[in-house]
Structures are given as C-alpha cells and as structure tokens.
N, C-alpha and C positions, 0 to 999 in steps of 0.2 A: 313370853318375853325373851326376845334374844338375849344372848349372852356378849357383854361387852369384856373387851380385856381392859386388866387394872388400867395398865400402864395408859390409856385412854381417858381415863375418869379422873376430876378430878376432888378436891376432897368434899366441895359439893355436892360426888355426883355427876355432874354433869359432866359433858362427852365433851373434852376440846376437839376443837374443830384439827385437820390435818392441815388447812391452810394457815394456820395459828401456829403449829410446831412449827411448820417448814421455815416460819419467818424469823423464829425464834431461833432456831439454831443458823440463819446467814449471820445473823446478828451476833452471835455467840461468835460465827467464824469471820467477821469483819473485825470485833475487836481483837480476836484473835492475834488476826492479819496487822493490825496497828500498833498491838506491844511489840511485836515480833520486831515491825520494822524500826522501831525505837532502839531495836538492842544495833548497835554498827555491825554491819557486816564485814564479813573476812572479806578484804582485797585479795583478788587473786588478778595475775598478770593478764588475766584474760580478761578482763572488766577495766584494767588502766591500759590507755595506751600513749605508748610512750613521744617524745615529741619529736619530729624528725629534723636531724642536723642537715643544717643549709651547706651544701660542699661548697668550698670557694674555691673560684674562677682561676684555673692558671693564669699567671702572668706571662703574658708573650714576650718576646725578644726582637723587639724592630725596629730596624735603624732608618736614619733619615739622609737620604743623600739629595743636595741641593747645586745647582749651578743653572748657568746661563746654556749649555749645551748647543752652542752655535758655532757646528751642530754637535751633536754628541756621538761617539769615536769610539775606537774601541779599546784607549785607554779607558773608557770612560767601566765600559763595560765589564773589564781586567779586574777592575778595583771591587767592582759592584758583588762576583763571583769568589772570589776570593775573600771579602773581610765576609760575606756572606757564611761560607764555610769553615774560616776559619775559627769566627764566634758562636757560629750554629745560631744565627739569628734565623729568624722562621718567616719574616719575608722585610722589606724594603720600599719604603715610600721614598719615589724618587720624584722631586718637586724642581720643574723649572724655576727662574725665576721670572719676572717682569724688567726687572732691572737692578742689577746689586747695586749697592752702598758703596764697595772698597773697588769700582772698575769703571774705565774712563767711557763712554760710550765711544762705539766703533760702529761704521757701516754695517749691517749683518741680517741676520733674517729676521721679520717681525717675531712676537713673542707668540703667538698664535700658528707659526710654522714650526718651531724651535720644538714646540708642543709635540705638535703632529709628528716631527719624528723621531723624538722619544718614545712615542707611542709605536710607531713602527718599530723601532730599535728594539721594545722590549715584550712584541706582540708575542712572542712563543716563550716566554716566562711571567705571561702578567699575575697568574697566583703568587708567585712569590715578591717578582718585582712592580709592587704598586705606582702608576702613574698619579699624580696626584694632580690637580691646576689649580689649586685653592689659587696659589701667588699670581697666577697667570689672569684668573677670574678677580682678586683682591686689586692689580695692576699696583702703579706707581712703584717707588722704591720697595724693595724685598728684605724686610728685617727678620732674620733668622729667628729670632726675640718672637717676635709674635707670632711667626708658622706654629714656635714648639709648643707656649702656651695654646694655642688651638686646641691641637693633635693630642694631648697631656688630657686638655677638657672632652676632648670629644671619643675618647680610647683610653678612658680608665683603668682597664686591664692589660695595657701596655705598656712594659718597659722599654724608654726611646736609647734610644745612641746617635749621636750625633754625626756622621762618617765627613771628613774632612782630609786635604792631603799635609802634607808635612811644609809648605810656602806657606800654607794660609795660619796653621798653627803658628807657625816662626810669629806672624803679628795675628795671631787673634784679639789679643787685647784692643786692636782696633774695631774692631765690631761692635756695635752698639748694643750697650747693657750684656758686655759678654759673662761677667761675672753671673747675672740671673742665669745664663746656657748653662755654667756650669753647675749649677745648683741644682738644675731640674732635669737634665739629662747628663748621660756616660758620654763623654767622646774618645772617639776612633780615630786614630792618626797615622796616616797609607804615606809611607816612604815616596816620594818623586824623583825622576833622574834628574842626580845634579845635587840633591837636597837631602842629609841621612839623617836619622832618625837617631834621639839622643842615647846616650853611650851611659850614662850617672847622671844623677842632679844637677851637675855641675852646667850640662849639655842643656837643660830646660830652658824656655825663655824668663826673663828676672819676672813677668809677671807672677811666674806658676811656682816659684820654687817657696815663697812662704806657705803654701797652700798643699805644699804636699805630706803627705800622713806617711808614705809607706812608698817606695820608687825599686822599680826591677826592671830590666829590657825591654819585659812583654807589658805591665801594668802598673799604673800608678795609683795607688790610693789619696784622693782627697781629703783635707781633713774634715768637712762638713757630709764625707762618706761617701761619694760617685766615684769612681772609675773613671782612667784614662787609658786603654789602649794602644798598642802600637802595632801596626800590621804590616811585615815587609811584602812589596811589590815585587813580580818582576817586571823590570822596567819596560815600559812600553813607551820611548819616547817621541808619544802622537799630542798633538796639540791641536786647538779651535782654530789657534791665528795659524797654524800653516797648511791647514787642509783649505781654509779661504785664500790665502796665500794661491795655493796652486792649483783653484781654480777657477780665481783670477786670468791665471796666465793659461789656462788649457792644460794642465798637468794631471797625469791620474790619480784618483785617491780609491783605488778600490781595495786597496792593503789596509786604510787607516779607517772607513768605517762598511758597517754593515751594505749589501747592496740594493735591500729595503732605504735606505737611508738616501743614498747614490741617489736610485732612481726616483726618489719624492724633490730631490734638490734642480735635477734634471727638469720635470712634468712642471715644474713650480720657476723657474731660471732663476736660482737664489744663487748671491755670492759674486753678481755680473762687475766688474769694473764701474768703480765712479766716475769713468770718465764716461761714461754716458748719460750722466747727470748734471756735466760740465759743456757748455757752450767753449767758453774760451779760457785757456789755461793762464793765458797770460794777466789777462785781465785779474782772472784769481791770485796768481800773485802778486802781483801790483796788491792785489786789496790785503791781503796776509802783510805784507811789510809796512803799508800804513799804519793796519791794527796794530801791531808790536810795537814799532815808533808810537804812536799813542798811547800805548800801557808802559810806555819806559825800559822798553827793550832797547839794547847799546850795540855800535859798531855792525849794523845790521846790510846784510850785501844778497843779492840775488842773483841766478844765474839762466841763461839760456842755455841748453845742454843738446838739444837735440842736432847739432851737429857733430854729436859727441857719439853717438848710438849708441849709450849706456841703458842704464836699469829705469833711469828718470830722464825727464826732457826740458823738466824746470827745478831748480834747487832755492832754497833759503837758508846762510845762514844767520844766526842774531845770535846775543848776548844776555842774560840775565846780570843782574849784580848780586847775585846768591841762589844757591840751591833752588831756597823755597821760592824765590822770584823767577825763575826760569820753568818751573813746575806750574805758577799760578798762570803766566805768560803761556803757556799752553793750553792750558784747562778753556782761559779765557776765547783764546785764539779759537780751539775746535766748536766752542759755543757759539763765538757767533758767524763763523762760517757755515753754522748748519741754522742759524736764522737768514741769512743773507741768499745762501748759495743751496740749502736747501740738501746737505750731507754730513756727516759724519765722516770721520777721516778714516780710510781702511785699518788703520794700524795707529796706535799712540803708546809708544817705548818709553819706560826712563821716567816716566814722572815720581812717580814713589820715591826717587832718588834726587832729581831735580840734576845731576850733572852734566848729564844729554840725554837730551827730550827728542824725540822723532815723531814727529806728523806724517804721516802715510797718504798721501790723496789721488795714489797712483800715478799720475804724469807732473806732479807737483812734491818733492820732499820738504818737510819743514824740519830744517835742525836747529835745536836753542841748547846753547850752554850756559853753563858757570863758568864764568870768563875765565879763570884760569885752569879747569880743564878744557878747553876750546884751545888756548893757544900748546897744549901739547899733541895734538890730533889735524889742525890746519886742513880744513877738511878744502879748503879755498888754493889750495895748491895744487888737488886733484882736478882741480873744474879750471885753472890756469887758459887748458886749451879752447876751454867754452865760451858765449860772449856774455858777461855781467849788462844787467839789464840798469839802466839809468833810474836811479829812485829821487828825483827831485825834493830836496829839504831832510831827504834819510841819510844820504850817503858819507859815512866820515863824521858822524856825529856820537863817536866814541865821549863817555864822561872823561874833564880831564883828569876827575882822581882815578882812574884805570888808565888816562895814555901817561899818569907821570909815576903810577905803580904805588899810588897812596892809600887805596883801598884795599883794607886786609880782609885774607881769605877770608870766608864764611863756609865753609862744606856740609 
C-alpha cells in the first residue's frame, strides 16, 4: 500500500481530492478579499484627483468709435491712435453709421461707400482697428443704444468704452436713451478745436453733474460705477464738411485724408456738385420761396447774383418768427426739396440754434433767420448790386406784429 501523507486524509480516511483543496482555499482568499474591502481604505493623493479650476477669461479693453465718416480724415484717425494709447485699449470697433439721429441729412456719399473707405483707411491696422457694418447692414437711423446692447451680448468678455468728441458730450443728453449708454459702457471724451474739455464739476453738462461719484481732469467716476474719461487732442482741425467743401470746388485734400481714401473717392466721383443734379436753378428757387411762404416763413426776398461773380449765383433770404420756427422751416424746406428735386442740400448750418440756418445747394444759398438776429447781419445790403427776382404773392409780406415791432423776442 502506498503511503499517503496526513495532511491528505481526512478523518475518514479518505484522500480529498487536490481539486477540493484548491477550491477551498480561493474561497478562503475571496472572503478574505471581501472583509478586507469592507475595512475603508487610506486615501492617498494618488487615488483622488483633484478638480481642475476653470481660469477666467481676461476682460479686454475695447472702445467703440462711431460716425458718419463722409469720408473719414485724418482727424478721424488722430483721435482713434491716441485715446487708443493712451487708455491701452487693445483694439477698436469703428462702426459707420447708416444715418445718425442728432445730423441733418447732407448730399454725401452712399453708406456703402462711406464703408469702403473706412475700410481702406484702416487696412494696415485692421487687428487692432475693427471695421464693424452691423449699422451699415442694420440700415435706417443709427441708435448708439442698440449697437452697444449688441456688442455687450455678443463679446461678453469685453469691456466697451464709448469714444466720443467733446461737441457731442456738451449735448449728449440728446441721444436717445443716453442714460442706458452710460450704464453699460465707459465713455471717452477727445477734446475738439474750439471746444475744451472741463476744468471742475462745475465745467460738466447739468445732465452729468448729479451723477457724479468722484471728478479729476483725466476721470470721472459714476455714481452707479462706469467711468468717464478725458483725452486731450492735438488739434487737428479737419472736418467732413470741408474736405467735401473743397472738392466740390477742385481743391486738394491730400493733407486732410489718407491717399487710399483720395483715390477710392476719385475711381468712385464721390462729392461732384449738386448742380448736376439741377436742371434749372431758378426754377429751384422760385420753388424754395413758395415752400417757406407756405410753412409761414416772413418777409421772404430772393436774389439773382450771377452778375455778381460771387460764391453763389442765386440767394434766399426769409424769416422765421423764433428760433425753433426757423430751424423747423429748414428741416422742412431740405425735405422736400429732396422729394421734389431729388437732393440733399451740400451743407445745412445753424439749425441746432435756429438763429441763421444755411441751405448749401451749391449755385442756390438758403438763409433763414430769427427775425431779429437777421435785421443785425442785413445780408440784403450785400446782394444791393444783384437783381432780386419777382416772387408774386411772397414779396413784402412781413407779419404786421414784426413791421410794428409787437413781437417779442423768442431766442
């Protein structure tokens, strides 16, 4: 009989099998393995891992510069470089408009050229100086109010600024829902020749002075917390209306804009004389002094000049009976000469003030006063040598509470 080892046998005797141990002792090491994992294990940094922090987004520094740019100059571009550097803003959305709110419509280049050479103008800076056309593609009037709201939604990690010159601050309160502008964006206010930049509180417009938290030279604090800016210029004094101005008349303008600019105005013949828009001048006037006579315009006289060789070849002057009557007597008058006659007047002076208004129509001038600043100026003295043209049912129909001097000023 072989010889079996104990540990084999068991008390019967009999031989367990090696397949029977084996299974007995996984089973031993399963439950093992089951207390074990009941007891909690040491966390060690290597078995947690830790949750990773979201970095948050710099906020950029980007201002918004808006106008009409017809065409845009290199005042335009002075201001752009400057408040640029000097706020360390990191770039510039510069947004035509369609057509502002607070400016009289003028002869000038469509909005879709106006575009184009801005685009020229800023082609060798366009990372920093953004072209923008939202207002240009949005069309109709151009409300600052709704560009910012936009630009705010659609550039969340952008803080805006406003850039604006120091004429338009003086009446921003005119701008529609200007208090929202200042709620949601910083404005930058760029000194103009002519117009300085305030000195104390005292210097603010009455809108802004309950609203201020904190006033220094260079910034003002808000009280609902934005920022206002002040950025001196050097004066660069280029303007829209006089680079159309001169060339109008054939005058060079290659000192006042870029020559990207020049030559797109050239290739395009933007800026030509409205008198090529004009059949007959005279006729035009004649129709100008009916419409004023019909909107209650006083003491209204016209003139033949061209054998005068002056600046104009036809003149008008009229009368309002107050400020705002002489201001609306214009507005009215350039409207429907560009229903009629199918223009816009080159130039419209003065109305904002209503004291003397200027119609611009190139061989036709329209001047309206407030009757008594008109009789200090007698602009009808100067035109003496030229021949007054016959206005049947106009002429000498001054009110007689202005010829007996019964109507008091209004300024």
């Amino acid at each position: 009989m072989k010889s079996v080892k104990k540990s084999s046998l068991t008390k019967s005797g009999k031989v367990q099998s090696k397949k029977k141990i084996s299974t007995t002792k996984l089973l031993t090491k399963k439950n093992q393995r089951m207390t074990t994992s009941s007891t909690p294990k040491k966390v060690t940094k290597k078995t947690v891992s830790k949750p990773q922090k979201v970095k948050a987004l710099k906020k950029v520094a980007t201002g918004i510069f808006g106008g009409l740019f017809d065409p845009i100059h290199y005042g335009h571009l002075k201001s752009l470089s400057t408040v640029t550097e000097t706020l360390n803003l990191k770039q510039v959305r510069v947004i035509p408009a369609w057509q502002s709110p607070l400016r009289h419509q003028v002869e000038g280049s469509a909005p879709e050229h106006r575009l184009e050479m801005v685009r020229s103008a800023l082609a060798q800076d366009s990372q920093i100086f953004i072209v923008d056309d939202r207002e240009i593609r949005r069309k109709g009037v151009s409300y600052t109010v709704k560009t910012v709201e936009e630009l705010i939604q659609e550039f969340p990690n952008e803080i805006f600024h406003l850039i604006i010159g120091a004429d338009q601050f003086a009446k921003f309160d005119q701008w529609f829902e200007y208090e929202r502008i200042l709620q949601k964006v910083h404005l930058i206010v760029t000194s103009r020749p002519g117009v300085s930049l305030p000195e104390d509180k005292a210097d603010l417009p009455d809108f802004l002075k309950n609203k201020v938290k904190s006033f220094n030279k260079k910034k003002i604090k808000l009280g609902f917390g934005n920022y206002l800016y002040f950025v001196e210029l050097e004066d660069v004094d280029i303007s829209s209306t006089e680079i159309r101005r001169r060339l109008r008349h054939k005058q060079p303008i290659h000192e006042m804009v870029p020559s990207t600019v020049t030559q797109y105005i050239v290739d395009h013949s933007l800026y030509e004389k409205v008198g090529k828009k004009i059949d007959d001048y005279l006729d035009l006037t004649q129709f100008c002094a009916r419409w004023l006579r019909e909107k209650g315009a006083v003491n209204i006289k016209a003139f033949d000049l061209r054998s005068l060789n002056g600046l104009t070849d036809f003149a008008i002057v009229a009368s309002g009976t107050s400020t705002r009557h002489a201001s609306a007597l214009s507005e009215s008058l350039s409207a429907q000469v560009k229903e009629q006659h199918g223009v816009w007047p080159q130039g419209h002076e003065g109305a904002a003030e209503g004291r003397w208004v200027i119609l611009d129509y190139g061989s036709l001038m329209v001047h309206i006063f407030y009757d008594y600043v008109r009789q200090e100026y007698r602009l009808e003295d100067l035109w003496a040598k030229g021949k007054e043209i016959p206005l049947p049912d106009l002429t000498g129909n001054t009110l007689p509470e202005l010829r007996m001097g019964k109507l008091t000023p209004n300024p």
